[in-house]
C-alpha positions in Angstrom: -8.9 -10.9 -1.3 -7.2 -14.3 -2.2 -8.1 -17.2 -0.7 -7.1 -18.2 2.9 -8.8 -19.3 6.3 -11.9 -16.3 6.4 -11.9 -13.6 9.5 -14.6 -11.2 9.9 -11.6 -8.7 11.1 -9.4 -9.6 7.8 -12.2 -9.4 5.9 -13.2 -5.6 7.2 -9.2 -4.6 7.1 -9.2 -5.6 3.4 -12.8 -4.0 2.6 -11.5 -0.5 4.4 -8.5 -0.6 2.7 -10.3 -0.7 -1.2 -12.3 1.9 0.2 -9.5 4.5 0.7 -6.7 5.7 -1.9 -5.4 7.6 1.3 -2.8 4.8 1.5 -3.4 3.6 5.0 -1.1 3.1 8.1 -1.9 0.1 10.5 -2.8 2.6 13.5 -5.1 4.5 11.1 -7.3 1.3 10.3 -7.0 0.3 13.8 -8.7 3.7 14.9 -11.4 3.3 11.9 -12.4 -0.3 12.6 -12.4 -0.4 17.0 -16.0 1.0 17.2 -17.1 -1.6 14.6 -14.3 -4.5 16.6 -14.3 -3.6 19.9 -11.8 -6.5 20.7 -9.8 -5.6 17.5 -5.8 -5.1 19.2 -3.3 -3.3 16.3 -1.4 -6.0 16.6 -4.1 -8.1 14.9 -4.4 -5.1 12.0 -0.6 -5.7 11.8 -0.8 -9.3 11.5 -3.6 -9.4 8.8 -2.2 -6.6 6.8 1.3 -8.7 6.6 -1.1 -11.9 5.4 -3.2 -9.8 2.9 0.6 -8.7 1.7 1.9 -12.3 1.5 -0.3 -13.4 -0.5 -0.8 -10.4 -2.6 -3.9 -8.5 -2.5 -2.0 -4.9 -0.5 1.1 -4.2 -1.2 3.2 -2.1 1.6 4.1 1.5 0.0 6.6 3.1 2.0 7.4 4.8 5.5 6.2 8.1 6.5 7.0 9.6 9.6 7.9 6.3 11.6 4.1 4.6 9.9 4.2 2.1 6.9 1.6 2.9 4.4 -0.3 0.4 2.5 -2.3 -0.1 -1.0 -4.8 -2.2 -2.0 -4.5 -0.9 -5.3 -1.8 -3.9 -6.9 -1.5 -3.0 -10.7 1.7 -1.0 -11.4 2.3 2.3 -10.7 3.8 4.7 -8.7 3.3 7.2 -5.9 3.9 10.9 -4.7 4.9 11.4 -0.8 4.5 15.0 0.4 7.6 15.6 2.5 5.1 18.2 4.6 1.8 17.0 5.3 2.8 13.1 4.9 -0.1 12.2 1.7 1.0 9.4 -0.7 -0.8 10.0 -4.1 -1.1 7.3 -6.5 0.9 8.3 -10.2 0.2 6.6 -13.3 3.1 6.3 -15.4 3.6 4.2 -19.0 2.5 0.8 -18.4 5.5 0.1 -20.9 8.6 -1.2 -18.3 10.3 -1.6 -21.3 11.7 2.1 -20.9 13.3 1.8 -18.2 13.6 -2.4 -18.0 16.2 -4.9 -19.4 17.5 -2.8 -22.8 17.9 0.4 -20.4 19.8 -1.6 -17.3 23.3 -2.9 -17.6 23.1 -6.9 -16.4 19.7 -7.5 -16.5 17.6 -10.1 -18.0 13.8 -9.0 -17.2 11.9 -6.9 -15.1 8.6 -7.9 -13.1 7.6 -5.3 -11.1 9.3 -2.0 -9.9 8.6 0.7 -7.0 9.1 4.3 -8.0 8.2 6.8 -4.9 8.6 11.0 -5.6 8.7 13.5 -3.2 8.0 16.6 -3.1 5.3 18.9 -1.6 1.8 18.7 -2.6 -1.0 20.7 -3.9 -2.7 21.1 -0.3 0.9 22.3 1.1 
């Protein structure tokens, strides 16, 4: 976690989240953390996850069924979202953005990051 002003609750969201590649919505950390934070509101888990995304250490995936997921996994790559049961699975693709940045896109100079979601249904379904 980069630094900023140090909460015990901030500190516990961040931990939880590199615990889990389940890609985590706010209301299911706020349900894993109350017994730990009795006083812990999800409107605090919504305000530290948008701080720990501001300054970079979770990045926000994408929206299933009305919940944002989140990652604490930051290097590139990109994710499965099972249209069924709702899992986002991290995919590794070729770290090279070459093939598919600047040379490959009319009107483009560079490329510094990029956010490539399938879907699909999963193993499990």
């Amino acid at each position: 976690m980069r630094a900023q002003n140090y909460s015990r609750k901030r500190q516990a969201i961040y931990e939880l989240m590199l615990s889990t590649d389940s890609h985590p919505s706010a209301e299911w950390i706020y349900t894993s953390l109350k017994p730990t934070f009795p006083d812990l509101s999800l409107g605090t888990v919504y305000r530290n996850l948008k701080l720990l995304e501001d300054n970079g250490s979770i990045k926000s995936v994408t929206v299933v069924d009305g919940c944002e997921r989140y990652d604490a996994r930051i290097t590139p790559h990109s994710h499965f979202v099972c249209k069924k049961c709702g899992r986002v699975i991290d995919v590794f693709m070729s770290d090279n953005v070459d093939e598919i940045g600047p040379t490959n896109i009319d009107g483009v100079k560079s490329v510094d990051s990029y956010n490539l979601i399938f879907y699909g249904i999963c193993e499990n379904c």
